[in-house]
C-alpha positions as CSV (number, residue, x, y, z in Angstrom):
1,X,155.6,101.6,-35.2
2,X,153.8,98.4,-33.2
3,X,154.3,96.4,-37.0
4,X,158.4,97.9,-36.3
5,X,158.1,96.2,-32.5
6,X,156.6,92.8,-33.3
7,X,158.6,92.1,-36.2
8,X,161.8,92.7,-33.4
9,X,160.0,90.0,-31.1
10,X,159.9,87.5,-34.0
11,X,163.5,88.1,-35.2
12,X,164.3,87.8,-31.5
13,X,162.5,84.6,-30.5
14,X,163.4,82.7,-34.0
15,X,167.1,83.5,-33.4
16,X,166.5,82.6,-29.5
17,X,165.2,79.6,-30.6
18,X,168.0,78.7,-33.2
19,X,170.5,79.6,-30.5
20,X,168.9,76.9,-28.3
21,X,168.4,74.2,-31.2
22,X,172.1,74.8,-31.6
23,X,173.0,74.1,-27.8
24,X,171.0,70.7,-28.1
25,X,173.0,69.4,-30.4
26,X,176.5,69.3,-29.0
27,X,179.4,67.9,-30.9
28,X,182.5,66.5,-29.7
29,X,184.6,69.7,-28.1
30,X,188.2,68.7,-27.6
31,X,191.0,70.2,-25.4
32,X,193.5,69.5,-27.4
33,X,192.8,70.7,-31.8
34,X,194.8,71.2,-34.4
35,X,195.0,73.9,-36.8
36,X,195.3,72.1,-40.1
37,X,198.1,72.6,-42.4
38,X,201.2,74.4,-42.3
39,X,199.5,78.0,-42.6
40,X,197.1,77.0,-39.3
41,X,200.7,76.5,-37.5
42,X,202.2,79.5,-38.6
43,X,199.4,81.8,-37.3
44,X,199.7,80.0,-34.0
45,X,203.2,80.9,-33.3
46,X,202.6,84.3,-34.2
47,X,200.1,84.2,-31.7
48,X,202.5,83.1,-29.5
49,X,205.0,85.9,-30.5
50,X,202.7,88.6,-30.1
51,X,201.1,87.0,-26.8
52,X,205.1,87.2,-25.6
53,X,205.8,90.6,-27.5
54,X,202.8,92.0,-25.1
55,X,203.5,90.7,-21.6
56,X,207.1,92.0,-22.5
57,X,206.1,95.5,-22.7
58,X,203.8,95.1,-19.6
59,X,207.0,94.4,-17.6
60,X,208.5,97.1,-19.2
61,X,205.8,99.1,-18.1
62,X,206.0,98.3,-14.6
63,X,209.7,98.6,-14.0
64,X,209.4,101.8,-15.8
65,X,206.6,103.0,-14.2
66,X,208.1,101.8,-10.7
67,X,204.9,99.9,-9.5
68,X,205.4,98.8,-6.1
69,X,203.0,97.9,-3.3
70,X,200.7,94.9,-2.4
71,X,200.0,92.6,-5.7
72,X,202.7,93.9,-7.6
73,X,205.3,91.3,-7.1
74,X,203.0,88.4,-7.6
75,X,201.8,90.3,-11.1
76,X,205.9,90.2,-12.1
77,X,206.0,86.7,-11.1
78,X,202.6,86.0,-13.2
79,X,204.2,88.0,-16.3
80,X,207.5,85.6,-16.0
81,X,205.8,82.6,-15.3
82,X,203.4,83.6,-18.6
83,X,207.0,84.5,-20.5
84,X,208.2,81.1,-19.4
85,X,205.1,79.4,-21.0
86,X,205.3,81.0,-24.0
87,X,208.5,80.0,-25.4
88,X,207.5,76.3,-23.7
89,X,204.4,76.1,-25.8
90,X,206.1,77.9,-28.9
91,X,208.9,75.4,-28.6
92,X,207.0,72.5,-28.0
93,X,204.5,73.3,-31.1
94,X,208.1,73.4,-33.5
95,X,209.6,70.4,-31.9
96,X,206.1,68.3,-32.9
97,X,206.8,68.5,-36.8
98,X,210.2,66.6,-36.1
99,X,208.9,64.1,-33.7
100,X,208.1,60.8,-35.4
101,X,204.7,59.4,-35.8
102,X,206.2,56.3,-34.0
103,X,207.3,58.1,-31.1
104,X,203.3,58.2,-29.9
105,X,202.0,54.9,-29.1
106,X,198.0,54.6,-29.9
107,X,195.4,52.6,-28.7
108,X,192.1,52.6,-30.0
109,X,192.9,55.6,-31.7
110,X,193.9,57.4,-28.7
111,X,197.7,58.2,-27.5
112,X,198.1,56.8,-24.7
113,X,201.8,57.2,-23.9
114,X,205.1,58.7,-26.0
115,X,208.5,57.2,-26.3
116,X,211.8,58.7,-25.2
117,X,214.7,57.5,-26.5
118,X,216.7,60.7,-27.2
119,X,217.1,64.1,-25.8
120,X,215.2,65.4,-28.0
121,X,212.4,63.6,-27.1
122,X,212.9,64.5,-23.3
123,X,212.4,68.3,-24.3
124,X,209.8,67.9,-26.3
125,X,208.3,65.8,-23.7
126,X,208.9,68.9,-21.3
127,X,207.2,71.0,-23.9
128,X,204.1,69.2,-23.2
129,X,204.0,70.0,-19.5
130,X,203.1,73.4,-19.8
131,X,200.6,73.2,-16.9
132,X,203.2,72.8,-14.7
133,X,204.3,76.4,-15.3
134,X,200.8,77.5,-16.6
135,X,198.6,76.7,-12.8
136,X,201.3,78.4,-10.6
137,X,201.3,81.3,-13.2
138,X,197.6,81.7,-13.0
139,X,197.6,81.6,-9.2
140,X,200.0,84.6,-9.0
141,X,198.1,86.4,-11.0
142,X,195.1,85.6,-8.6
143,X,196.7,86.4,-5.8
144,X,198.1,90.1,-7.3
145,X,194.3,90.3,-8.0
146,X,193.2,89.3,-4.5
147,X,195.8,92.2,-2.8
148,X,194.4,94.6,-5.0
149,X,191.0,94.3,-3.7
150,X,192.5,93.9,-0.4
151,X,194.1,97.5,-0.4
152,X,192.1,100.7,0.0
């Protein structure tokens, strides 16, 4: 078996090394990317519904299950604040195909500010805060985490 063990060590150090040539060559990694088409959309709301469809039945779960004590509150607050997000984002994502192309004013290629001239364009504007729901969310849920290390 040594042929069995070397032949390991060159599979491992060629893909090692193809890992590595990969990592050199960065390419542009945006926050922000579409999903392309109509279909790309579609399964990103669904993503969204079942994302919403399971923090549901964790707050089911805990009422049911009656989980009080330290961290438990925060998590509830977390699972809102994630609810909350969810059908911001969702909205937002269906109020973009009616906004017009107009609305976004571009520089260099770059939007660099959006026009509001309607109510509708005030909620979708919303819509792209999310962080301001999505941060305090997150720091709930770090908190919950923090109490439940804290208790013995």
């Amino acid at each position: 078996m040594p042929g069995l063990a070397r032949n390991s060590s060159t599979i491992f150090a060629s893909a090692a090394l193809f890992c590595l040539w990969g990592l050199s060559r960065p390419a542009a990694a945006w926050a922000v990317q579409s999903h392309g088409g109509a279909e790309g959309l579609v399964a990103h709301q669904l993503g969204h519904i079942l994302f919403f469809i399971g923090m549901i039945g964790l707050l089911v779960n805990q009422h049911y299950r009656q989980l009080r004590g330290p961290g438990w509150r925060h998590f509830k607050l977390f699972l809102r604040l994630i609810l909350l997000w969810n059908i911001q984002a969702f909205s937002g994502h269906w109020m973009h195909e009616s906004v017009a192309a107009d609305k976004f004013i571009t520089i260099n290629g770059r939007t660099v500010a959006f026009q509001i001239t309607s109510l509708f364009d005030l909620l979708f504007y919303i819509t792209r805060l999310d962080h301001l729901v999505l941060v305090p969310a997150f720091i709930f849920l770090f908190m919950a985490i923090k109490r439940w290390q804290e208790t013995p």
